[in-house]
TORRONU-638315 format. One record per residue (C-alpha): residue in one letter; x, y, z. Coordinates in steps of 0.1 Angstrom, whole numbers, plus 5000, padded with zeros to 4 digits. Example, Ala and Ser with C-alpha at 12.3 -4.5 7.8 and 13.67 -1.06 7.14 Angstrom:
A512349555078S513749895071
END
This chain:
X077345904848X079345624866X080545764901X084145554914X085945584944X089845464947X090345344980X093845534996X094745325024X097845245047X100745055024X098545104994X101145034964X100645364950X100345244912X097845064912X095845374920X097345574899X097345354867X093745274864X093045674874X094445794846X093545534822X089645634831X090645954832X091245924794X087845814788X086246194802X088746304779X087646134747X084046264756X085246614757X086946584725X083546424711X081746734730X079746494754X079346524790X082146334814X080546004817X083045914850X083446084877X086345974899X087346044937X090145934958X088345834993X090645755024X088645565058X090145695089X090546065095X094146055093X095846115060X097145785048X100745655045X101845495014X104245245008X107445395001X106045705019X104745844987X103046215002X099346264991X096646425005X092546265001X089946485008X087146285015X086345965036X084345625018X081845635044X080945995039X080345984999X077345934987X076445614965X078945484943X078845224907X082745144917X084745104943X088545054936X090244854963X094144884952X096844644964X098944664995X102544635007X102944335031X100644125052X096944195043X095844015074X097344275094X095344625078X092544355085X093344465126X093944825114X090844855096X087744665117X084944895103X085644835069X084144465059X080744665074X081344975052X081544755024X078544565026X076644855031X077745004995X077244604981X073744644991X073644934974X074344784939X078344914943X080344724922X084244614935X087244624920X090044484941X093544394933X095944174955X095644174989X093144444988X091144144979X091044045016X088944365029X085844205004X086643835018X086943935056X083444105044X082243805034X081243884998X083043644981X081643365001X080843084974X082243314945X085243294927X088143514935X092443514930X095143754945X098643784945X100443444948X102443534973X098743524999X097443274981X098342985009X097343235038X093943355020X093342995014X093742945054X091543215060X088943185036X087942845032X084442905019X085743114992X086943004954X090443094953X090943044916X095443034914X095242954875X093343324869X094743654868X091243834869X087643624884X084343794882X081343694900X078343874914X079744224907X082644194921X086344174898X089244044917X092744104899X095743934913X098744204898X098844564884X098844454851X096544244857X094344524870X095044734836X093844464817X090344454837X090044824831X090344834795X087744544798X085244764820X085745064797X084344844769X081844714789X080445034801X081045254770X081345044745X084144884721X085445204704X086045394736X088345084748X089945044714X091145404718X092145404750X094045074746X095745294717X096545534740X097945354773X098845004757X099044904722X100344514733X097044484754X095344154749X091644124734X089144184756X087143914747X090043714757X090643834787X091943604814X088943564838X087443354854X083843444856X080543264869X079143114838X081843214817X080643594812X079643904829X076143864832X073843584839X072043464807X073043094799X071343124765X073643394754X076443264768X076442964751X075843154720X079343344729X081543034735X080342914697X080843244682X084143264697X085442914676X082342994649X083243404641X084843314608X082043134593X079243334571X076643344604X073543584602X071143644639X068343354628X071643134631X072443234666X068643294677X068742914668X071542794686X070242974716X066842774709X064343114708X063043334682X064643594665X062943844681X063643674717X066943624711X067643994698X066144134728X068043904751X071643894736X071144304737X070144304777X072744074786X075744224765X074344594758X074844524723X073444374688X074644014680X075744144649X077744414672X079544194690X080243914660X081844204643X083744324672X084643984677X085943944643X088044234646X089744174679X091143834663X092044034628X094344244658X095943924675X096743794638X098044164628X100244164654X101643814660X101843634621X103243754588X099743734572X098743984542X096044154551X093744004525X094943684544X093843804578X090243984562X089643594550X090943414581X088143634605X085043594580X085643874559X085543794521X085744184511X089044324523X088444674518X085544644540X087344504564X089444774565X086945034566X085344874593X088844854612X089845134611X086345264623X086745084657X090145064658X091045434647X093845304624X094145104593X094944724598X098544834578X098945104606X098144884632X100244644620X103344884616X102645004651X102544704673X104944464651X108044664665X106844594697X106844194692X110144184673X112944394686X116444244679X118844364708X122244444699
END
């Protein structure tokens, strides 16, 4: 099970707790309808004893305090209303309190200027990192040693995700669901929340090495499947673009990404089969052919398999979306 904690501070913009909350929420859901266990349990966690005031004096009342939970996989930091630099002064503990759950293995999420509590901690010394634009000249100022990266919505590095907007922050938790339970669960819950959502494979991030883990070998393998995907490629193909055995490679690619190659080829095949279903006029024999499927009733089995609906649903569903003529 993956323990989180939301952060519910002072001036905490309210939705961008909220939104992720419910979005995971959806994935204990799913595993109750598949009769599993919850696989997430999630906590709002305030840090001062005082209940805390939201922007636009939202009421809510959190139960428990960071420091007194017990070891956490995520912490949520959400974005805040006005100058960062001055919850900084408010909150003096907290760049200790989050080191001490980094050294735990705790991995952040922070969004906007809740970005600033992980800098001032000085965990995103050397790393790359982005906010909302509207700090970017002050975080700049005040974090020199840090790589504010202003072209990127989303930067990973060293377990920590930094998102500069709400939506942003959606997009990196549909990412994480997929990441942690696997395509299908992030497939359905994109179904569910946002049916415009981008691919995560696309997602807008700027990582270090270009992916969420640190294997360079696999990597590399990823950025040529990513132009490569359409060809007819088998394992022995990739194993030898990564320059290792079959076996090695196998092993590897399955550490790094918690899946088979062949996994993530065909997941990658069918995330781009979505981006052409919902933004050409392509049959869908066309787009089966144009992702490196010669069988097009196997692409639609296998579609609708991860995706829950047929690539003529999908198509029906999100196309409306895309082309709305106003009156």
């Amino acid at each position: 099970m993956i323990r989180a904690a939301f952060l519910v501070y002072d001036l905490v913009l309210f939705s961008g707790v909220t939104r992720p909350f419910e979005i995971l929420k959806a994935v204990n859901a799913m595993a109750k309808l598949d009769r599993e266990s919850r696989p997430l349990e999630l906590q709002l966690a305030r840090i001062v004893d005082e209940q805390p005031k939201l922007a636009g004096d939202l009421p809510v009342m959190v139960d428990t305090r960071l420091q007194d939970m017990p070891a956490l996989d995520w912490i949520f930091i959400p974005p805040n209303w006005r100058d960062p630099e001055k919850l900084l002064k408010k909150y003096p503990f907290l760049p200790d309190l989050l080191r001490h759950y980094y050294r735990q293995g705790t991995k952040f999420i922070a969004t906007g200027g809740g970005v600033f509590f992980l800098a001032e901690a000085g965990l995103l010394d050397g790393l790359p990192a982005t906010t909302h634009w509207y700090f970017f000249d002050a975080f700049r100022k005040r974090y020199p040693n840090v790589e504010l990266k202003e072209q990127h919505f989303i930067t990973y590095g060293e377990g920590i995700y930094c998102a500069g907007s709400i939506n942003a922050l959606s997009d990196l938790v549909f990412h994480l669901i997929g990441q942690a339970f696997g395509p299908e669960r992030r497939h359905l819950a994109e179904r569910h929340f946002a049916h415009e959502v981008g691919s995560s494979y696309d997602l807008p991030m700027f990582s270090v090495g270009q992916a969420a883990h640190a294997d360079e070998a696999v990597v590399e393998v990823q950025e040529w499947l990513k132009e490569a995907c359409c060809e007819d490629i088998d394992i022995p193909q990739m194993a030898e673009r990564a320059g290792m055995p079959v076996r090695t490679f196998t092993r590897r690619f399955r550490q790094a990404l918690g899946m088979t190659p062949n996994q993530y080829l065909q997941d990658l095949r069918i995330d781009n089969g979505r981006d052409l279903l919902k933004t050409t006029d392509l049959s869908i024999q066309d787009v089966a052919e144009s992702v490196g499927y010669k069988d097009t009733a196997y692409f639609s089995r296998v579609f609708k398999a991860k995706i829950g609906l047929t690539p003529t649903e999908y198509k029906k569903m999100v196309r409306p979306k895309l082309f709305q003529v106003s009156s």
